[in-house]
C-alpha positions as CSV (number, residue, x, y, z in Angstrom):
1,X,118.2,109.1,98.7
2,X,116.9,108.0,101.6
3,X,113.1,107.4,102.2
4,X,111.2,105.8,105.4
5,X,108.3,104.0,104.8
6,X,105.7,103.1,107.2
7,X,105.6,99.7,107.0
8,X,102.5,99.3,109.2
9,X,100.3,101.5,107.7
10,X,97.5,100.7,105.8
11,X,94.7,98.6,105.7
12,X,96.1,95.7,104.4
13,X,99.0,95.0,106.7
14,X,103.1,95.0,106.3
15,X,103.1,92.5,103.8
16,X,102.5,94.6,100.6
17,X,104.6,97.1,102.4
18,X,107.5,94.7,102.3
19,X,106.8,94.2,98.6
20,X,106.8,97.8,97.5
21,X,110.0,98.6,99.6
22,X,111.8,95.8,97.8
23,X,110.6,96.9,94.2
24,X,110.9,100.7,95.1
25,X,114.6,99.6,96.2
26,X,115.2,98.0,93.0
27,X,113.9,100.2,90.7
28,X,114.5,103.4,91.6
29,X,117.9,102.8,93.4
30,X,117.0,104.8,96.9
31,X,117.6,103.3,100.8
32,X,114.3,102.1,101.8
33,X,113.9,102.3,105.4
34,X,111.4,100.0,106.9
35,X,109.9,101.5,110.0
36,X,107.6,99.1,112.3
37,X,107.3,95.8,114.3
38,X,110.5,94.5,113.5
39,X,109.2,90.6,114.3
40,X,106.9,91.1,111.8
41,X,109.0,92.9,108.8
42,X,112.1,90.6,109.0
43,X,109.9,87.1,108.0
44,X,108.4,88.9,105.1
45,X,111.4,90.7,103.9
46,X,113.5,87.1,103.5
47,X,111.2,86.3,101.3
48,X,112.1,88.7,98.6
49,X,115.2,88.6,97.1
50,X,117.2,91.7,98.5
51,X,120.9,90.9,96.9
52,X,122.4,94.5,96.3
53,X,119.3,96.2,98.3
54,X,119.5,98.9,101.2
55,X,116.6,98.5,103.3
56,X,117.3,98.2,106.9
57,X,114.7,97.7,109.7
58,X,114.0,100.4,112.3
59,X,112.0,99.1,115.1
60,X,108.7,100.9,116.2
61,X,106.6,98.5,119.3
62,X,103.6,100.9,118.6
63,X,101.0,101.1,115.5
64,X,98.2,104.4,114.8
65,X,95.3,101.7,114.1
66,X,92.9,103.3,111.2
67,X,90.4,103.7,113.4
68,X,91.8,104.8,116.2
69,X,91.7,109.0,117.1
70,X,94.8,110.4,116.1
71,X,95.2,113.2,118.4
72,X,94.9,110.8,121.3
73,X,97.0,108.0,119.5
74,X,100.0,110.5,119.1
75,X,99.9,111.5,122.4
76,X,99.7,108.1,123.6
77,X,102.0,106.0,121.4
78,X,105.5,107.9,121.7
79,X,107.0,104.6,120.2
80,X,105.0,104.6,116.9
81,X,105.9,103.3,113.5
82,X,104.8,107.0,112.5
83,X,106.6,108.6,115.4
84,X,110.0,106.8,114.6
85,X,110.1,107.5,111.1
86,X,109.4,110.9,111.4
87,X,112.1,111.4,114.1
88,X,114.7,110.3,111.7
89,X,113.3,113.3,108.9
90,X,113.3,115.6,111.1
91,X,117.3,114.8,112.7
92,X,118.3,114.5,108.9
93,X,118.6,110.9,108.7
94,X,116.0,110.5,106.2
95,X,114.8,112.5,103.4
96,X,111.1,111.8,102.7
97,X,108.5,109.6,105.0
98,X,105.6,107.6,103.6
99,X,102.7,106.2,104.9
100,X,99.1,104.6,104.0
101,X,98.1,104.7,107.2
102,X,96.0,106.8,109.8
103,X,95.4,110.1,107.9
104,X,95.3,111.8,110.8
105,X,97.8,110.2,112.9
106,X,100.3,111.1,110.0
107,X,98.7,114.8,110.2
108,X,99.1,115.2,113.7
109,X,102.5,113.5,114.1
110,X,104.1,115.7,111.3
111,X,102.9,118.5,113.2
112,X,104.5,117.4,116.5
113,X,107.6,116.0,115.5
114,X,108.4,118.6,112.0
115,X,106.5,121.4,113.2
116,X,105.6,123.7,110.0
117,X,107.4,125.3,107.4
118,X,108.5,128.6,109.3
119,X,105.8,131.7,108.0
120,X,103.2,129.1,107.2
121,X,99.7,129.4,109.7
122,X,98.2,126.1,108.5
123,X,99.4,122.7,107.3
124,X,97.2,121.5,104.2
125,X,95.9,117.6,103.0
126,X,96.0,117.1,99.4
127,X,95.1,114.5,97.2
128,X,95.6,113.8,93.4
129,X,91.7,113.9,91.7
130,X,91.4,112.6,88.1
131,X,89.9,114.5,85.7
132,X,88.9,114.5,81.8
133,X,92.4,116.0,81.5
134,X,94.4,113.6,83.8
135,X,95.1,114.9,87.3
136,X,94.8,117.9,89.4
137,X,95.5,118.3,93.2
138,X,93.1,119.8,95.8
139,X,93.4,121.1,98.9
140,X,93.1,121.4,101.8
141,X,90.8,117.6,102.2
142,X,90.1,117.7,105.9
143,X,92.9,119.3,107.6
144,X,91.2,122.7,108.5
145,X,87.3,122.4,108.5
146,X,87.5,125.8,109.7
147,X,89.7,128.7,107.6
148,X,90.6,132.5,107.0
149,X,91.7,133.7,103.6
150,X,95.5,133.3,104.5
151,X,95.2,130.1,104.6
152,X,93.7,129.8,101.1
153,X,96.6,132.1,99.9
154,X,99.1,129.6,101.3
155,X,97.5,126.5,100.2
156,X,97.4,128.1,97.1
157,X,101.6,128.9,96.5
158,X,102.2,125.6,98.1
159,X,100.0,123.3,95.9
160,X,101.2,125.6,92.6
161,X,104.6,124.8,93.5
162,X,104.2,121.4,94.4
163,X,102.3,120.8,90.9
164,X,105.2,122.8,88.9
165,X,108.4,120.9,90.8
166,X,106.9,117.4,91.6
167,X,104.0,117.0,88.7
168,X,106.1,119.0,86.2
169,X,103.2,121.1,85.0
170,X,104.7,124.7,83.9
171,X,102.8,127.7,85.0
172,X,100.1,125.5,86.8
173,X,96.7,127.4,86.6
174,X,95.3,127.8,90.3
175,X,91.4,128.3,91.2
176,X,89.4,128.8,93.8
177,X,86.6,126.4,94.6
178,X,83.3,128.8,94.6
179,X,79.2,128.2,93.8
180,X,79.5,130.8,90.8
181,X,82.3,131.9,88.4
182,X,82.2,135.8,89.5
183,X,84.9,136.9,92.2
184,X,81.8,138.4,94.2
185,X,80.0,135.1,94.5
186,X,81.0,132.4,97.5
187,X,81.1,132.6,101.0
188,X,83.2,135.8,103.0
189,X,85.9,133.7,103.3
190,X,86.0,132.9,99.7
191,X,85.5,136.3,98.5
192,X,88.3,137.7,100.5
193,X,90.8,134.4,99.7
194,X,90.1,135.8,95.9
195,X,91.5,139.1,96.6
196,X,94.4,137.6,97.8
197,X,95.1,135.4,95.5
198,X,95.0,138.0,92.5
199,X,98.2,139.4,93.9
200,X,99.6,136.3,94.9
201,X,102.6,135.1,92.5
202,X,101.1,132.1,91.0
203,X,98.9,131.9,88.3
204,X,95.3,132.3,89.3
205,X,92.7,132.0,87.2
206,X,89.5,132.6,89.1
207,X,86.8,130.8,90.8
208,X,85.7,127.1,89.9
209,X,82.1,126.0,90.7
210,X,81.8,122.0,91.2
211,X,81.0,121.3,87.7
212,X,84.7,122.7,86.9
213,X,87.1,120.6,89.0
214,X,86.5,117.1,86.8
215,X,86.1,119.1,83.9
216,X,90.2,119.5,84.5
217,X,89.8,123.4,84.3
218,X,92.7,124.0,86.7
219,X,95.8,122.3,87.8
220,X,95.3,123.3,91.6
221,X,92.0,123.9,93.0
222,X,92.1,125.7,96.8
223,X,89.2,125.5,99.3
224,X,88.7,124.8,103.1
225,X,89.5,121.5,104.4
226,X,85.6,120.7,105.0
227,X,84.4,121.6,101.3
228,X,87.5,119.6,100.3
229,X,86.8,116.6,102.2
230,X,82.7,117.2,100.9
231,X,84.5,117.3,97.2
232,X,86.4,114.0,97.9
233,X,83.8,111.9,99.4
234,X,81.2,112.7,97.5
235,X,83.7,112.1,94.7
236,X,84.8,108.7,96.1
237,X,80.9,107.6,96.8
238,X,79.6,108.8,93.0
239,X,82.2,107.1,91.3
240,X,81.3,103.7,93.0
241,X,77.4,103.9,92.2
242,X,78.5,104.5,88.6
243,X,80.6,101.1,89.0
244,X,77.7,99.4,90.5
245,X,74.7,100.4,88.3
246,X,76.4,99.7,85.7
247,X,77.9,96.5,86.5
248,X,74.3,95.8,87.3
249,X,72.4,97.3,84.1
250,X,75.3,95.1,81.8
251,X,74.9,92.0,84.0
252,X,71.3,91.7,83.7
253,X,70.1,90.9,80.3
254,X,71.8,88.9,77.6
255,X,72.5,91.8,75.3
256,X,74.2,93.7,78.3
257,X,76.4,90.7,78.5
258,X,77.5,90.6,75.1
259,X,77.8,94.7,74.8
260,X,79.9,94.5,78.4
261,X,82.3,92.2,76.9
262,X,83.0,94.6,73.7
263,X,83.5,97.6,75.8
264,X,85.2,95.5,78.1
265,X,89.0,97.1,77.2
266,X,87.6,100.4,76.8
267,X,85.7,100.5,80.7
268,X,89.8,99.1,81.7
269,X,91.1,101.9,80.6
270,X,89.0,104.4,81.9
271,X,89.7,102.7,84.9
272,X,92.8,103.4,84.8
273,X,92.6,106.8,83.9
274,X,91.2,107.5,87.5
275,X,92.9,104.7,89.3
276,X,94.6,106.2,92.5
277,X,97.5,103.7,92.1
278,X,98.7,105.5,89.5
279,X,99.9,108.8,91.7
280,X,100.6,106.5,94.8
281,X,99.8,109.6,97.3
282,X,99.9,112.9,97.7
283,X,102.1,115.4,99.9
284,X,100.9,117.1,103.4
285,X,102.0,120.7,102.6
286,X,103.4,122.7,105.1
287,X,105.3,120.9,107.2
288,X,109.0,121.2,107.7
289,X,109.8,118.0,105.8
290,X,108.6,115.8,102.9
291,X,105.4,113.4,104.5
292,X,103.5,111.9,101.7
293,X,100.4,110.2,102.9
294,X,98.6,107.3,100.3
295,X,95.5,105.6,100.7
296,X,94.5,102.8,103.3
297,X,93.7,100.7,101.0
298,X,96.7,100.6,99.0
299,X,98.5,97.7,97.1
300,X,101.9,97.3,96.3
301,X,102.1,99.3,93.4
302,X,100.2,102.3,94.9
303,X,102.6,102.4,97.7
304,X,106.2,101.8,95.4
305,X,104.2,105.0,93.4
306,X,104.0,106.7,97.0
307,X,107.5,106.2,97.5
308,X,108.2,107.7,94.1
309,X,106.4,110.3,94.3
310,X,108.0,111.1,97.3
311,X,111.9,111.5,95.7
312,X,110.6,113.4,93.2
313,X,108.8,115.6,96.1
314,X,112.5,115.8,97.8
315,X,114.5,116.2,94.4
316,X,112.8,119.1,93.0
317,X,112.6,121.0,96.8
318,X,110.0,121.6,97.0
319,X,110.1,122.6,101.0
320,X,112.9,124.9,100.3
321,X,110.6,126.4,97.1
322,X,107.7,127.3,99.3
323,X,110.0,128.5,101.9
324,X,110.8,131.2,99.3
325,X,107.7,131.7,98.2
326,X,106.7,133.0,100.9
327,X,108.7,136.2,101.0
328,X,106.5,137.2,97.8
329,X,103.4,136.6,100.2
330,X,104.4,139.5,102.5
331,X,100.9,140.4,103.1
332,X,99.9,136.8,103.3
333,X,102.0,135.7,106.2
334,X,102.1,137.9,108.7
């Protein structure tokens, strides 16, 4: 298999880049095509040792900064490192393209060079959210502040099949982010998306209010890209003033000291339990080609995890699987 990486994506620079491509390369066995500034990849790579590695160079001159706006940056930088790599996805001479970088460079440059999966109206963002169970996957983040219930029944097949092929979770239970448990609460849009979705082929279990989604009480949970980028956010922020007050309530007496360092093991491995490096990133669903977008911040083993989970993403087809699905959404896609 054959799977590009953007090697100038990210917060941190190519360097861990580099690193992951050379331990993804090694460990998994795939080509790892490293897409970007070559004068910059080739110095780093020579310092790994590559013996009996595939991982050629393809040069891109330009880089999506993070901060830059990706509509203009996509129309302005032709010569991109995400421009390039997804140019060789979409001729066939690559199977999968990863990236940590600009969220919505990647989003808009799948769009103009894949185009969508044909029948689908809207291209989702997902992401991997730990819960008391282990992981579900939301969508749409941020993609599509603004939706119509079509859009909800799509995200909804694609992120059930993505978490039966790729996350190997059998009949994945599906809901549908609402403020109440009753298929008459929610917004218009919400109340007509659960109509659909009861006929839909997947297997939906109602709404889910806020308190439900770390609870684990569904595999996939659906919802407009605005309250999905709300969920994540708020998610993201809540999470770190835990980590702060309570770094700050054990630091600041003597007997917070001493209990800090007996649950010291146990606070790790909660840690762990929500660490993002674990899943790597997560696919954009609904484009005509695997793009799996991780997060800015990303170290070498989040991105070798990215690049994993993008095999796995092209393995089990999981384009080709929603392709299908949608002749059972007859009513859906028109």
């Amino acid at each position: 298999m054959k799977i590009v990486l953007d090697a100038m994506g990210g917060d941190i620079g190519p360097a861990v880049n580099v690193e992951a491509a050379v331990n993804a390369a090694r460990q998994y066995g795939h080509e790892i095509v490293l897409v970007g500034k070559q004068e910059q990849i080739r110095p780093l790579l020579v310092q790994h040792q590559t013996a009996g590695l595939t991982l050629p160079i393809v040069h891109a001159s330009e880089v999506i900064e993070m901060d830059e706006h990706p509509a203009a940056a996509v129309k302005s930088k032709k010569d991109s490192s995400m421009a390039v790599g997804m140019e060789l996805v979409k001729r066939g001479d690559a199977d999968a393209f990863v990236t940590m970088g600009n969220t919505g460079g990647a989003f808009a440059t799948a769009l103009f060079k894949l185009g969508r999966i044909s029948g689908i109206q809207r291209a989702a963002l997902s992401t991997a959210y730990p819960t008391i169970k282990g992981w579900s996957l939301i969508l749409d983040i941020g993609a599509n502040a603004d939706c119509k219930p079509e859009y909800l029944a799509q995200f909804a097949l694609m992120g059930s099949i993505y978490a039966e092929r790729a996350l190997n979770v059998r009949k994945p239970k599906v809901a549908l982010v609402s403020n109440g448990e009753e298929e008459t609460k929610g917004s218009q849009l919400v109340q007509e998306a659960h109509q659909l979705l009861k006929k839909a082929p997947i297997n939906f279990i109602g709404n889910a209010e806020g308190k439900d989604i770390p609870a684990g009480m569904a595999d996939v949970y659906v919802t407009d890209g605005f309250t999905g980028n709300v969920i994540i956010k708020l998610s993201e922020g809540l999470g770190g003033m835990i980590k702060q007050m309570l770094r700050e309530e054990i630091t600041r007496t003597t007997p917070g000291k001493l209990g800090g360092l007996l649950i010291r093991d146990a606070v790790k491995r909660m840690s762990k339990r929500t660490d993002y490096e674990e899943i790597g990133g997560a696919p954009l669903l609904g484009v005509d080609g695997v793009v799996i977008i991780g997060h800015g911040r990303s170290n070498a083993r989040a991105i070798q995890n990215a690049i994993r989970v993008a095999a796995q993403t092209v393995e089990k087809g999981v384009v080709e699987a929603i392709e299908r699905g949608l002749e059972a959404l007859p009513q859906i896609s028109k």
